[in-house]
C-alpha positions, 0 to 999 in steps of 0.5 A, a space after each residue: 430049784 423050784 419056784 417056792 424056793 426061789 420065792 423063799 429066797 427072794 424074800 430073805 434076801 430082800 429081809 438082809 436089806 439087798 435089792 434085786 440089782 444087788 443080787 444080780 451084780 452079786 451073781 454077775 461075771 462083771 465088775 461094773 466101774 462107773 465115772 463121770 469126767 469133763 470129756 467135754 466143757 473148759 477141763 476137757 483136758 482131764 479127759 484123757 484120764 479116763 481113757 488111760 483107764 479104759 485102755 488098762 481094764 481093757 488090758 485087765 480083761 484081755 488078762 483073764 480080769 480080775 479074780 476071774 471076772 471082766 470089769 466093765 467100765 463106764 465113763 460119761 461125760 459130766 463137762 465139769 457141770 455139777 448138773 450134768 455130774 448127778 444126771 449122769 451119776 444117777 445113770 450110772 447107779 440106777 441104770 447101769 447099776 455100776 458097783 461103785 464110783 472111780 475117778 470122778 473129778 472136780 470138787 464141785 462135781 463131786 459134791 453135788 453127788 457125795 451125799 447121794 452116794 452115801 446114802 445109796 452106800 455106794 464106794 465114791 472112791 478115789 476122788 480127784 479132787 484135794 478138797 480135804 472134805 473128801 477124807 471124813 470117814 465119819 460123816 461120809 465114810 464111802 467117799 475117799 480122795 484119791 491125791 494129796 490134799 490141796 490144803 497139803 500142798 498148799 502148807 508144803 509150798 508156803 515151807 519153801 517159800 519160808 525156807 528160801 525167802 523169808 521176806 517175801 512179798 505174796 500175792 494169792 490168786 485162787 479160785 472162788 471155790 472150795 478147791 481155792 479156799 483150801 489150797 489158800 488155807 494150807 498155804 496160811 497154815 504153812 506161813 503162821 503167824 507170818 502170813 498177815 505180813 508176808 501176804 500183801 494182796 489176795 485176790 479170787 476169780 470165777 469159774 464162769 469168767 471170761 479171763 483173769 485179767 484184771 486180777 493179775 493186773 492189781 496183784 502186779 500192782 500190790 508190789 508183790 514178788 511171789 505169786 500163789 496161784 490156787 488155779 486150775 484148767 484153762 486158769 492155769 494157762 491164763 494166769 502163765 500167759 498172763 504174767 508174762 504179758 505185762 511184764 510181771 516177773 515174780 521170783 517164785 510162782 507156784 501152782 497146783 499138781 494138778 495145773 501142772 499137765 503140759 496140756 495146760 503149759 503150751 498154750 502158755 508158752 513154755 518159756 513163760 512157765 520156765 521157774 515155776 513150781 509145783 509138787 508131785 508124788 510122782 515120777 515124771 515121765 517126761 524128765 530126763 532122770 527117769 527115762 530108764 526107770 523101769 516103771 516110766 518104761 512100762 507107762 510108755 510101752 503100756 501106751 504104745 501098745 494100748 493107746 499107740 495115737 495118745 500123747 504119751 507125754 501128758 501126764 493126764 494119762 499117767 494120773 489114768 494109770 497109776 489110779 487104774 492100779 491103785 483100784 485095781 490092787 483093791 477089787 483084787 485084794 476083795 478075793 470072792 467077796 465084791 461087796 461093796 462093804 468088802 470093797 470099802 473094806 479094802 480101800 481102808 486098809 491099805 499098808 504101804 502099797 506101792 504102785 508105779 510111777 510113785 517116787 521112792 518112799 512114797 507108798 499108800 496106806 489108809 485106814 478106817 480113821 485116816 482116809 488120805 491115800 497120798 501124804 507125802 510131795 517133793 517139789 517141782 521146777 519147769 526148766 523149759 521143756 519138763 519139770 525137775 524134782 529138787 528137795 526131800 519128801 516134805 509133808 504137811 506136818 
């Protein structure tokens, strides 16, 4: 081809709106991800996600790849700083000139660069994080949540509640953030009109302290018997530890799925997490019911193989794996065309997918109205050493 035509060709493809990076990465054998996640900072626990997802593309490429191209997956550390996350989120898009975004966590990280992405019309997808902002596709149509919304668990844990003790005397803890309000305004969703008599005390906590000590004392205080606690992190460790210290014993205490990672219960004590309850869409690879389910066994055989050191118990890293496959089922799906637009495309038409590690009948399905890839929970009890799903599939409805 001559220099004219390539001159020629330049030019209409910069007219069809595609910058030179765009062009490259169309013609480029890889298929660049990029993520930021807390490898460092008070969550570094999540860390762990993001390994588990390098070791499964490694394992992708070592395959062939997908569709004949290598993934290239580039994930920095962002120690769960909104800061830190557009720092490196620009990196990742006007360095590393990454296809799309996977896996970011955090509310708070992620709106600090959602508005960014979308403008660039870059995929943010699979955001872990509940926040129901993360499902608008009309006013950020490349952002989607990848796990059920915080304000659907919070209505799912306000049935049982309702269900199994009526008269009860609630006290909220939640976290002064958007994470916190929707987890609390599912949860009042999901009471009614009996929230205002059953809810006796509510309190919040920062971020940035030090401890949640004073607050757990003035909810022990109110009289409360059931404790909500919209809390995440090291939180979660404090707010176990905590009750158990001064001698608070709630009948019924919940926290979120994602505050329910064995990383965060021993440094509680796991007896002092014994009874508490949360919700999953997962099968939990460490209880006993699912030790010869073959999808928990293809996890542990995935870890000895790709990841032989890792604590294969901590459920971090089956959150890293399942989300691999989900994404991975996507790239697959766009055939030749690894647009973004295509990308985005198939990440909104998802139809009862199922992936492992999912619990029967819960499937994936989006569309271009409806972007919540995980609807569907079943409730969890920690008996001491791991968690025992009890009831049927509930949702939010």
């Amino acid at each position: 081809m001559t220099k004219a035509m390539l001159k020629v060709l330049g030019i209409c493809v910069l007219s069809l709106g595609f910058g030179a990076a765009e062009v490259a990465r169309a013609n480029t054998d890889e298929i660049r991800i990029g993520q930021t996640l807390p490898y460092s900072g008070p969550l570094s626990g999540f860390g762990v996600i993001g390994r588990a997802q390098e070791a499964y593309f490694n394992k992708l490429n070592a395959e062939g790849g997908i569709n004949g191209r290598k993934v290239k997956f580039i994930s920095l550390d962002d120690a769960y700083s909104p800061p830190k996350t557009v720092e490196q989120t620009r990196k990742l898009v006007e360095q590393d000139e990454v296809l799309l975004m996977f896996g970011t966590l955090g509310t708070a990280t992620n709106n600090a660069v959602h508005r960014y992405l979308n403008s660039k019309k870059i995929p943010q997808l699979f955001v872990l994080s509940g926040a129901t902002k993360w499902a608008d596709p009309k006013a950020y149509p490349w952002t989607m949540p990848g796990m059920a919304a915080y304000e659907s668990e919070g209505v799912v844990y306000a049935k049982h509640i309702l269900s199994t003790k009526p008269d009860a005397k609630i006290a909220i803890l939640a976290q002064n953030d958007d994470l916190g309000k929707d987890y609390v305004a599912g949860f009042k969703r999901g009471l009614g009109d009996k929230a205002a008599r059953m809810i006796i005390s509510e309190v919040t906590y920062e971020t940035s302290a030090p401890t949640i000590s004073s607050q757990l004392a003035a909810l022990k205080a109110s009289g409360a018997n059931v404790l909500f606690g919209a809390v995440v992190g090291k939180f979660s460790s404090q707010m176990i530890k905590g009750v158990a210290e001064i001698g608070w014993k709630p009948d019924l205490m919940f926290v979120p799925t994602s505050a329910s990672s064995i990383t965060f219960l021993e440094p509680a004590g796991l007896d002092n997490a014994t009874g508490l309850i949360t919700s999953s869409y997962l099968k939990d690879i460490n209880d006993e019911q699912w030790a010869k389910d073959e999808d928990v066994k293809a996890y542990f055989a995935f870890m000895k193989e790709s990841l032989p050191s890792a604590d294969a118990r901590n459920t971090n890293y089956a959150t890293g794996f399942i989300n691999a496959h989900l994404i991975a089922h996507i790239l697959k799906a766009c055939g030749k065309d690894m647009s973004r637009e295509n990308i985005l495309r198939q990440a909104t038409s998802l139809k009862d997918v199922k992936l492992p590690l999912l619990l029967a009948g819960v499937t994936v399905t989006t569309s271009k109205d409806d972007y919540l890839s995980f609807q569907q929970l079943r409730l969890r009890r920690f008996n001491g050493k791991n968690w025992e799903g009890f009831g049927e599939l509930l949702d939010d409805q």
